[in-house]
C-alpha positions in Angstrom: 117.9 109.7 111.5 117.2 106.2 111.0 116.0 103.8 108.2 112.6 103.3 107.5 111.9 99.2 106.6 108.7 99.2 105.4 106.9 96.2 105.0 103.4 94.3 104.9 101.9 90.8 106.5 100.0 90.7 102.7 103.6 90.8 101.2 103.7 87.0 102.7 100.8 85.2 101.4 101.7 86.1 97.6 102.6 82.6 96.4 103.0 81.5 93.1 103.5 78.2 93.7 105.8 75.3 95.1 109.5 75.2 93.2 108.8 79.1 91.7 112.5 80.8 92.5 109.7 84.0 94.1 109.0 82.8 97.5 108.0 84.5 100.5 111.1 82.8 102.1 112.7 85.9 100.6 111.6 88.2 103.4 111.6 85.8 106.1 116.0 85.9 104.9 115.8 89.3 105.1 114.1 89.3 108.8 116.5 86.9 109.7 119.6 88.5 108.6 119.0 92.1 109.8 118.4 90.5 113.1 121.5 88.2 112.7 123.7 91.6 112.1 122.2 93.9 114.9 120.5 96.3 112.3 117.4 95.7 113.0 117.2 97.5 116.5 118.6 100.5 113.7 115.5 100.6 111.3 112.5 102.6 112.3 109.2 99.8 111.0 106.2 101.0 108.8 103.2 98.9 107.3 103.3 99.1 103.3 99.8 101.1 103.0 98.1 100.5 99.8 98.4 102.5 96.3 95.6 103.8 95.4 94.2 103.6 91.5 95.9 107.4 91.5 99.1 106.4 92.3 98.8 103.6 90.0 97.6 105.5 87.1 100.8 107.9 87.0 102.6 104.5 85.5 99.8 101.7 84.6 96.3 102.8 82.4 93.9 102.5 84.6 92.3 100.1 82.2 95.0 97.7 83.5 94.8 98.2 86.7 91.1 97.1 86.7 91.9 94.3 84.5 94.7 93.4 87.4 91.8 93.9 89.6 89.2 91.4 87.3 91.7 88.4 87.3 92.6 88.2 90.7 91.0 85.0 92.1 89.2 84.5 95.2 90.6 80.9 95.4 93.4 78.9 93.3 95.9 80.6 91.2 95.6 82.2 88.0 98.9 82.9 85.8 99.1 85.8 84.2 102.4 85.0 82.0 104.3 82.5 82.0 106.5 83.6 85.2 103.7 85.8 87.2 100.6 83.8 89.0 98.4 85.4 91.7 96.8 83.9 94.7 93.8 84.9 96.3 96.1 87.4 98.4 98.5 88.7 95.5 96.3 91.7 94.8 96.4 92.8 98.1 100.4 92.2 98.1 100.8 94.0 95.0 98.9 96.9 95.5 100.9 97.5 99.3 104.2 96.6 97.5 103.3 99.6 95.5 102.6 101.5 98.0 105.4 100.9 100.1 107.4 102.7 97.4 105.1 105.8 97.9 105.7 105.7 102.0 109.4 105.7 101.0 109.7 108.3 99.0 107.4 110.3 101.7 109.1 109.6 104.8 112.9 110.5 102.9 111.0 113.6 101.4 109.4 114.8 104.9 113.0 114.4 106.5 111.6 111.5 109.2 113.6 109.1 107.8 117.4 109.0 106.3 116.9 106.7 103.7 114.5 103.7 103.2 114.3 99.9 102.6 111.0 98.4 101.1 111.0 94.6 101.9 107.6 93.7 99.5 106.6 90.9 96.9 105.6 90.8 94.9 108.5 92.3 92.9 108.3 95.6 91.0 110.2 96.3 88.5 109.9 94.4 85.6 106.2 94.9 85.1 105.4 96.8 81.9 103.0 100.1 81.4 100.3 97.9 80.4 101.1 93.7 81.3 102.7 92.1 83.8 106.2 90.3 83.5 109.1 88.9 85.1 107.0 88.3 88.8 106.3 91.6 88.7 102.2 92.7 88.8 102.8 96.3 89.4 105.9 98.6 88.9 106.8 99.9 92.2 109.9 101.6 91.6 108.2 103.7 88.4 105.2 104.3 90.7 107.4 105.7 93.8 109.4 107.9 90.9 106.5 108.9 89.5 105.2 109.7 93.1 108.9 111.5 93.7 108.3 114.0 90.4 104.3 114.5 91.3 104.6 115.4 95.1 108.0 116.9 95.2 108.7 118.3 92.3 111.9 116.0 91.1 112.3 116.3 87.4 114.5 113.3 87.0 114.9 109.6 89.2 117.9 107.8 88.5 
C-alpha cells in the first residue's frame, strides 16, 4: 500500500515576506529531494481539500476562525504576531493545510493508503485554540487528531 503525499498549489503562494526563515522554498526542497531519491514514483499524490468551519471548530472557536477569515487581506500583507503575516492567498493555504491533515487521517483510516505525508504551509502546530503563533494560522495536527477521535472513534493521539 503506498504513501499518500498530499499537497496543495495554494500551499505556494503563502508568503510572509522576503528574509522570513517560512518560505515556500520549503516544498519546492521537499519536491526536489523525493525525486532526487526515487521515492517519489512510491507516493500515491492527493490535493489538500479545504477544512471546513466544522473541522475547524473541533480545535479553534468559531469566533476565531471568522476573525482569521476578517483579517485576511485581498492585497499586501497583514501580520498577525510578530512571526505570522498572511497574503492575499494564506487563507486559502491555511485552511487546505488543515485539511490536508483531515485527508490523512482518512485515507490511513479507510485502508487506501499505508501511511501519509502532508507537505503544506502554512505550518500547523504551534497555533493556539484561540491566536495564531509561531507561523502557524491554524492547528493542523490538533485538527486531524481531533478529526481521528470524531470519525474513528480514537480516544487518544500521541
Amino acid at each position: 500500500m503506498p504513501t499518500a503525499f498530499i499537497t496543495h498549489p495554494d500551499c505556494l503562494k503563502h508568503d510572509m515576506g522576503a528574509g522570513h526563515p517560512e518560505q515556500p522554498a520549503r516544498l519546492s526542497a521537499i519536491e526536489d529531494q523525493l525525486i532526487a531519491s526515487g521515492i517519489d514514483g512510491y507516493l500515491q499524490r492527493h490535493e489538500a481539500p479545504f477544512a471546513t468551519d466544522e473541522q475547524l471548530a473541533r480545535v479553534h472557536p468559531i469566533e476565531y476562525v471568522g476573525a482569521i477569515r476578517e483579517a485576511a487581506p485581498q492585497s499586501g500583507t497583514v501580520h498577525l504576531d510578530p512571526d505570522t503575516a498572511m497574503n492575499a492567498h494564506s487563507l486559502n493555504a491555511a485552511l487546505r493545510a488543515a485539511g490536508a491533515g483531515v485527508l490523512a487521517v482518512d485515507l490511513v483510516f479507510q485502508k487506501k493508503n499505508s501511511a501519509a505525508f502532508c507537505a503544506v504551509r502554512p505550518p500547523g502546530h504551534h497555533a493556539c485554540r484561540a491566536r495564531p503563533m509561531g507561523f502557524c494560522i491554524f492547528n493542523n495536527v490538533a485538527v486531524a487528531a481531533r478529526h481521528a477521535m470524531q470519525s474513528y472513534g480514537i480516544e487518544r493521539v500521541a
